[in-house]
C-alpha positions in Angstrom: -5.7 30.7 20.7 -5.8 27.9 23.3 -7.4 24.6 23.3 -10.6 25.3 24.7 -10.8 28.4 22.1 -10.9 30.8 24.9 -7.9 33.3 23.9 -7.0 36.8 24.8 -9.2 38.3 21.8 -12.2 36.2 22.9 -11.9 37.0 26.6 -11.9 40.6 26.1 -14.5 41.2 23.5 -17.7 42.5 24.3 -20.9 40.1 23.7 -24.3 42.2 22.9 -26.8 42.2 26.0 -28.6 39.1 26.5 -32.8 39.4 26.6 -34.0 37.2 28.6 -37.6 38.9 28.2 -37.9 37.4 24.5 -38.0 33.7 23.4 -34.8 32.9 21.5 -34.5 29.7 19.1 -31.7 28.5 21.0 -32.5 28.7 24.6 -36.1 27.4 23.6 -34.4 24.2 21.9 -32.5 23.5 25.2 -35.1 23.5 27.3 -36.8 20.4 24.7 -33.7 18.9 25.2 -34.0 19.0 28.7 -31.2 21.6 29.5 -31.3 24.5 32.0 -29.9 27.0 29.6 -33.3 29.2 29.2 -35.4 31.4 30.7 -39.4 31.8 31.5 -40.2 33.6 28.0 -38.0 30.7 26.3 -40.4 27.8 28.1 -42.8 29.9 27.7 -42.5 29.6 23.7 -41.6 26.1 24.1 -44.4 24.3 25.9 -46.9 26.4 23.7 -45.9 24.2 21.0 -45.2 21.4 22.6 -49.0 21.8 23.3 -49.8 22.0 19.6 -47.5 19.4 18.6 -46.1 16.8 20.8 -43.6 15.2 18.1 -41.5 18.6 19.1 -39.3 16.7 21.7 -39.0 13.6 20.2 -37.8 15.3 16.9 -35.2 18.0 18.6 -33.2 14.6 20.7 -33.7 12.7 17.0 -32.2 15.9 15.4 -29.1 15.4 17.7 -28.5 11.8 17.2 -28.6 12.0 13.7 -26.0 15.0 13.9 -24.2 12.4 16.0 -24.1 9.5 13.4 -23.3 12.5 11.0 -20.2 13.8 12.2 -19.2 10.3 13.0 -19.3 9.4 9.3 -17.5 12.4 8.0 -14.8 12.1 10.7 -14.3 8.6 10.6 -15.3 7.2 6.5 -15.0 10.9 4.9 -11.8 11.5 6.9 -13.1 14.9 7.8 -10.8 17.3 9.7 -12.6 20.4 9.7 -16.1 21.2 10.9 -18.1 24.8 10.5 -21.4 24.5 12.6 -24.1 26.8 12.1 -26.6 27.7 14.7 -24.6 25.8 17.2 -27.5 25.9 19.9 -26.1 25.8 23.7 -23.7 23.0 24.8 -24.9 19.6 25.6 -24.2 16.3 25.0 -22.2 14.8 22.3 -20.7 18.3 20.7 -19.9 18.5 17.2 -16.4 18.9 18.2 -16.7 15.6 20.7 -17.6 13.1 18.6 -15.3 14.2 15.8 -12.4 14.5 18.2 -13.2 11.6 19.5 -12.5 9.8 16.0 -9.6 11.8 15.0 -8.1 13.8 18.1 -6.6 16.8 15.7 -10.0 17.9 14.0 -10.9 21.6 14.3 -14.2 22.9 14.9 -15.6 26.5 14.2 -18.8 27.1 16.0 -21.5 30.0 15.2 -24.2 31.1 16.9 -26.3 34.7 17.0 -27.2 34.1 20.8 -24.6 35.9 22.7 -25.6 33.7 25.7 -24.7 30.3 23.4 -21.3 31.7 22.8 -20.7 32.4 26.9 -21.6 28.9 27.6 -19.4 28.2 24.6 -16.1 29.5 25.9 -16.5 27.5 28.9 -17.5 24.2 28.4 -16.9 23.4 24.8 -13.3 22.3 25.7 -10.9 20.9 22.7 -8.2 18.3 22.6 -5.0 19.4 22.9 -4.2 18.3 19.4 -7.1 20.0 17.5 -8.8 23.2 18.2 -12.3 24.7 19.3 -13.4 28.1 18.1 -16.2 30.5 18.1 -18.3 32.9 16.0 -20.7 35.5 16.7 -22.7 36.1 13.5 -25.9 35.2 11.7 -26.8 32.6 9.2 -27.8 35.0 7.2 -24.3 36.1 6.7 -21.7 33.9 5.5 -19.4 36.1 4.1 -18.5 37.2 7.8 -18.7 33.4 9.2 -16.4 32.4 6.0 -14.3 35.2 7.0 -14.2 34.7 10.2 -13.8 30.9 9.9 -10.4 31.4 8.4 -8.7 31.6 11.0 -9.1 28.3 12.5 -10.1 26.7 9.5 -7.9 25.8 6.1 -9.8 27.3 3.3 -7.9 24.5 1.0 -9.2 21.6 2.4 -12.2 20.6 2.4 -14.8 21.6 5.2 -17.9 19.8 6.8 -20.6 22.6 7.2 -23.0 22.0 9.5 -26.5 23.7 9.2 -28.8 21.8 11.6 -32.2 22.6 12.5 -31.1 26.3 11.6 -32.1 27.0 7.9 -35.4 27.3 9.1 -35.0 30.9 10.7 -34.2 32.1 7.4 -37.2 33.2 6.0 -38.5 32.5 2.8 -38.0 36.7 2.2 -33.6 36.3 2.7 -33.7 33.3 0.3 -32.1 30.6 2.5 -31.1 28.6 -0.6 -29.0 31.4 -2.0 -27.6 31.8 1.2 -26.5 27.9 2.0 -25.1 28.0 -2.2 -22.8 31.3 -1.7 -21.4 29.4 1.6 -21.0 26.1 -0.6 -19.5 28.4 -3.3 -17.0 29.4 -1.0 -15.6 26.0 0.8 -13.5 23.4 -0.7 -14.3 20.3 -3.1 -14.7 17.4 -1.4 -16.2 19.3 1.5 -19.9 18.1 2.5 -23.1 19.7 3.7 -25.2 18.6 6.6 -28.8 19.7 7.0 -31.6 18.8 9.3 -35.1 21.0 9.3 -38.1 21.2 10.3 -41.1 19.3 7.4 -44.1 21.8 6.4 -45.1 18.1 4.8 -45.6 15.5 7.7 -47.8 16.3 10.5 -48.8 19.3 8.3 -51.6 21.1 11.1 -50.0 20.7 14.0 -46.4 21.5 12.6 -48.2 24.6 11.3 -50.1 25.7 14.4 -46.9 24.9 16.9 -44.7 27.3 14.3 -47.7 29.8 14.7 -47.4 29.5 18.5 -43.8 29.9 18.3 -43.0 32.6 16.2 -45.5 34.5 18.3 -43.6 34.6 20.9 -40.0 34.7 20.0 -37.6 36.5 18.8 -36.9 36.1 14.5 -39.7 33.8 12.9 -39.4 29.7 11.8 -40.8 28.4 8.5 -41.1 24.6 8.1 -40.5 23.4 5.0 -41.4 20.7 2.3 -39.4 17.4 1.3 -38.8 19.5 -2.5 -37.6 22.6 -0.4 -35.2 21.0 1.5 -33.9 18.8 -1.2 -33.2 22.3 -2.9 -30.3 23.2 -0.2 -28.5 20.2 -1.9 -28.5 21.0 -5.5 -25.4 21.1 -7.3 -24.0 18.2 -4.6 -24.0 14.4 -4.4 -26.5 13.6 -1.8 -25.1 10.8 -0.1 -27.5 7.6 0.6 -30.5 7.2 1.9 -31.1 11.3 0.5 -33.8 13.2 2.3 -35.4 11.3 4.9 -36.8 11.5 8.2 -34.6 11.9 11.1 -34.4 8.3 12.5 -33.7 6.7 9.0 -30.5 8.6 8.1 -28.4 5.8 8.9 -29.3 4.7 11.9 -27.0 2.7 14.5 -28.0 -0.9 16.1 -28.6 1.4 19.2 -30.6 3.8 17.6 -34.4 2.9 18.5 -36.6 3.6 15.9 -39.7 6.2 16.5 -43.3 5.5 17.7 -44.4 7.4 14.7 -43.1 9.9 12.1 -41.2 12.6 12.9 -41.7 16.2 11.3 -38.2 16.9 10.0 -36.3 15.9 6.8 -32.2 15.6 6.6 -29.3 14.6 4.4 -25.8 14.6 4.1 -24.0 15.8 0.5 -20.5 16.1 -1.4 -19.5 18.6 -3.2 -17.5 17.6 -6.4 
């Protein structure tokens, strides 16, 4: 495979059609962050929450620096080589893969996304170092057997991994069991790897979280369930959550540049080890 993950086997698979005619989490997330990437059902989807709950944008760009800071830690004080990030969501600024390259030039990054149009923009601009690697997945969080399988061909089952579930776990419903999910792919990676979760609180602007969801999952395509502080917490048992635990977005951490939030923000986050 070449540096910029784009080799033979990628270039001549076929992706699934692409509907444009149905909201999809992705493209509706880049359009909050301000990106191009999306269609008219996708803003559609996304200023119908927006309407019901304004905290949407602020939370999504919050939700990107704090995957920023993350990375940064595991790359540069965990001494992370290996990322696997789930729900990778269409290219923008300050990649998984960029900031950990930046650190340490020879990381390798395994990116996985169900949006056939993510993957496209994927191959294209998501461009590795010449001493690491960049590669991508088509699958479903709901599957990790095939993204662990998959994975292995980039990644060194051996060592430990950094996986990388952010603002995704929430399109698992409740009915797949997204904690039995996240544990078989925890199961599955090295000790000494670490978890990194952000999603969306059922638990802090509680009616307008609820009735922007509602809006939502009305118009696209697979549902999103916020969910409490406790739930979220759950996705870490059997780790070492690393300090300050669950929190809110902003207060994971935060840089001197980081500026603090005009008011809460309705999604939780941590970081863990596994022993």
């Amino acid at each position: 495979m070449t540096a910029d993950g784009a080799g033979p086997e990628a270039q001549e698979r076929e992706w699934p059609e692409i509907d444009t005619s149905i909201a999809h989490a992705a493209r509706v997330y880049d359009y909050w962050l301000g990106g191009r990437a999306n269609f008219p059902a996708d803003r559609e989807a996304a200023e119908q929450a927006i309407a019901a709950n304004p905290d949407i944008v602020p939370a999504v760009r919050a939700n990107r620096a704090f995957l920023g800071r993350a990375v940064r830690y595991l790359a540069a004080d965990a001494g992370l080589r290996q990322f696997l990030d789930v729900g990778t969501g269409i290219p923008t600024e300050n990649n998984t893969h960029e900031v950990a390259q930046r650190v340490a030039p020879d990381c390798r990054i395994v990116y996985v996304d169900n949006d056939p149009l993510v993957l496209a923009h994927a191959h294209y601009l998501l461009r590795s170092t010449p001493e690491g690697e960049c590669a991508y997945i088509f699958a479903d969080a709901r599957d990790p057997e095939s993204i662990l399988q998959q994975a292995a061909a980039t990644l060194d089952a051996g060592l430990p991994v950094a996986v990388i579930m952010a603002a995704v776990l929430q399109y698992v419903p409740d009915a797949d069991d997204p904690h039995a999910v996240l544990a078989r792919v925890m199961a599955d990676v090295a000790p000494g790897s670490y978890l990194v979760v952000s999603h969306p609180a059922s638990d802090v602007g509680v009616e307008e979280v609820a009735q922007s969801m509602r809006r939502y999952n009305e118009r696209a395509r697979g549902s999103a369930t916020p969910r409490t502080h406790a739930e979220v917490s759950r996705f870490f048992t059997g780790l070492d959550l690393l300090e300050p635990g669950v929190v809110q977005l902003p207060a994971w951490r935060p840089g001197p540049d980081d500026a603090a939030p005009a008011g809460p923000l309705p999604m939780w986050c941590g970081v863990a080890r596994k022993p």
